[in-house]
N, C-alpha and C positions, 0 to 999 in steps of 0.2 A: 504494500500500500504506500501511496506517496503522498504525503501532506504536505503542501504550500502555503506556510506562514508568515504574514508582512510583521518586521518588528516593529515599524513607525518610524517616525524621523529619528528619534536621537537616543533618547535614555532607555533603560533596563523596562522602567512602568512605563511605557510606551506602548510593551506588548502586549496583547489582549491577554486579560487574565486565563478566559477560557482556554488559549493553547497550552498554558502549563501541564495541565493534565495531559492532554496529549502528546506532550514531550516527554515527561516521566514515562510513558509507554511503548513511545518509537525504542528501534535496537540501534539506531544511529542517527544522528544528528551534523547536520553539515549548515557553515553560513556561506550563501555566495555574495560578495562583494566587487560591485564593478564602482557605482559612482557613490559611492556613499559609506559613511565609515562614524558606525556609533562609537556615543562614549567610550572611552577604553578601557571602564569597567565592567562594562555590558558581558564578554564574554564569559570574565572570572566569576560574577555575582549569578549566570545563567547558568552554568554551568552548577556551583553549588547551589542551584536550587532546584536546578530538574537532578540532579546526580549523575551525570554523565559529561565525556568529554563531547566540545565541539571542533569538527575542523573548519579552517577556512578554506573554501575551491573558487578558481576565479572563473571567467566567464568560456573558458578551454571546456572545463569539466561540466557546465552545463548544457553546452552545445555537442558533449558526445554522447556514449551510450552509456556511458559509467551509471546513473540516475535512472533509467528505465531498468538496468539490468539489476540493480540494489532495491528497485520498487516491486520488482514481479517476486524478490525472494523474502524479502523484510518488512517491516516497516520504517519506512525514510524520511524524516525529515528535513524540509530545506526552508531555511531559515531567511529572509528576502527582506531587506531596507525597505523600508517605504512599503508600498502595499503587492503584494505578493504577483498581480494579473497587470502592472504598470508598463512591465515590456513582454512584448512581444515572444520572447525566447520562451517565458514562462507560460505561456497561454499554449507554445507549442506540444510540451510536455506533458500538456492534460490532453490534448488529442491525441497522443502516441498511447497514453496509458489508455484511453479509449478504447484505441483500437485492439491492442493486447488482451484488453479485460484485466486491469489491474485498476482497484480501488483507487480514486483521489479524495481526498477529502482542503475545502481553501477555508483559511481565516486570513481574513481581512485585517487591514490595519491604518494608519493615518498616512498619507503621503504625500512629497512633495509638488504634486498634481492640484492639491488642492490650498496646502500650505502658500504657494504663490502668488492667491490672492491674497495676501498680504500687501503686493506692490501697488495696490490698487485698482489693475488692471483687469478686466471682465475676463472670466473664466471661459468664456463665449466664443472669444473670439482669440483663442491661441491658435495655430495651427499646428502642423509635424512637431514635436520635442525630438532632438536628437541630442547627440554627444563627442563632444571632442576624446579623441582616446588621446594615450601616451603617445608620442613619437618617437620613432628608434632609427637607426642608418638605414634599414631598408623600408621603414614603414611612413608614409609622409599621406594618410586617404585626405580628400578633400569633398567628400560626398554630404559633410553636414552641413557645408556651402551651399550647398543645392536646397537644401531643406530651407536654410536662413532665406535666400532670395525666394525661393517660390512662396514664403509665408508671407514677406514682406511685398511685393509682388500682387499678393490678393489684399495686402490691408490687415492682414493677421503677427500679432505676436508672436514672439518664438520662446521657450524656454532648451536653454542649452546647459545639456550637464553635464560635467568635469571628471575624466577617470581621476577615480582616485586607489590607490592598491595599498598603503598605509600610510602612517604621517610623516614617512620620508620618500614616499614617491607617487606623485600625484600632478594633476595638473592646475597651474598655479591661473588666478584669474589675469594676471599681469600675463602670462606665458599664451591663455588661450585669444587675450584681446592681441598679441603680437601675430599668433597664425591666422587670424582671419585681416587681419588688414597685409599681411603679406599677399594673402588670397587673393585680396581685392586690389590690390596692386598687379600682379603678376594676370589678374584675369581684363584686367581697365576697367574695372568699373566701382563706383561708388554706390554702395545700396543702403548701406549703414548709416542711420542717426548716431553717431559716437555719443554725442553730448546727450542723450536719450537713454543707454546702455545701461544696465543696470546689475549687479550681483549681489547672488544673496550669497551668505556664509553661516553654515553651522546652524540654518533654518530650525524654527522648532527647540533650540536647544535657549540656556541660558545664556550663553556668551553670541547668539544669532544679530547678523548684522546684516544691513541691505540699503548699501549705497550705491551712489553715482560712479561711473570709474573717471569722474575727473577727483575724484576724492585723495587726502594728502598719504593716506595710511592704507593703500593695496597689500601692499607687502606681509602687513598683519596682519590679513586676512586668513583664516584658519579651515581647512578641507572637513568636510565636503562645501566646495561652491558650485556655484551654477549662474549663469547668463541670464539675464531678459532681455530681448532684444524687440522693445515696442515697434508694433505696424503702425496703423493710423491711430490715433488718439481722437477720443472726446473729448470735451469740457471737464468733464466727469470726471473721467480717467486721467486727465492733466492734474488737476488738483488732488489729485488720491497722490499720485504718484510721487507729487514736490512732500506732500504732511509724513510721507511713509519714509521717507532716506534718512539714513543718522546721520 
């Protein structure tokens, strides 16, 4: 059986009460972590309290068969930031286990889908989210380009979320505003309100912050971040969005 649990945005009581039990029961327990990176108690205090070890798998192990083949023999849990059915990858895996005939069971949880209105900005009218991953010597994708301009394009916001793999290798909000104006230089075109852009840091948590990037203090910004990159604005949405920046 395979259980897909969102932990929430940040903290340990984030997660739904109700999955503990269900964690106490699974025979394994895994967290996968692409953009998002809880308190760094979270593991040690979940741990002692379901009694069991957790590992972490990055987004390799959730794209192979490892997780299908652990759900037809066990019970599996996988433990998911934010809300469990957020990406795509995860929605696929309950169709696989469909097909198989192997039990899913989802809890839901809070996530940065809905946390983002925060900025003021209508929920309505986001379009695509995608994500800047790591960059390495042979890896340079520019496909979340394509996402930014075609949202911007119809009038739609963009949320862009930040790999992050722990708190010394991640992608910095300073590092991701430099690849997309590379982009937009190397492609000629300008699509971006700069002066408009927005990131949040550490959403949901106590130390969560969500400024302007002409702001004086980027560099202090603390992972998990993420982009807003507003389409057309309101009235409405103009003013939400000056009262919300620290």
């Amino acid at each position: 059986m395979l259980y897909l649990i969102g932990t929430g945005l940040y903290y340990l009581n984030d997660l739904p009460l109700r999955s503990l039990e269900e964690l106490k029961g699974c025979d394994e327990v895994i967290l996968e972590r692409y953009t998002n990176l809880n308190d760094i108690s979270f593991l040690k205090n979940l741990e002692e309290e379901i009694g069991k070890k957790i590992e972490i798998v990055g987004r390799e192990t959730m794209e192979n068969d490892y997780v299908i083949k652990k759900a037809s023999k066990e019970k599996l849990a996988v433990l998911i930031p934010g809300d469990p059915l957020a990406a795509t990858t995860h929605f696929s895996l309950i169709q696989e286990c469909r097909i198989k005939g192997i039990k899913t069971k989802i809890i839901h949880s809070s996530s940065i889908f809905s946390a983002m209105g925060e900025t003021g900005l209508s929920l309505y009218k986001f379009g695509g989210t995608t994500s800047i991953p790591l960059y390495s010597e042979n890896f340079h994708p520019e496909s979340f380009f394509d996402v930014i301009e075609k949202n911007i394009k119809a009038g739609y916001h963009s949320l862009v979320l930040l790999e992050v793999r722990n708190q010394e290798n991640f992608v910095s909000p300073i590092e991701a505003i430099e690849i997309l104006k590379k982009i937009e230089k190397k492609r000629e075109c300008k699509i971006i309100e700069w002066d408009k852009v927005i990131i949040l840091s550490r959403i949901g948590s106590d130390e969560q912050k969500i400024v302007n990037i002409n702001g004086k203090d980027l560099k202090e910004l603390k992972p998990p971040c993420s982009l807003v990159i507003p389409g057309q604005l309101n009235e409405t949405e103009k003013e939400a969005l000056q009262s919300c920046i620290d």
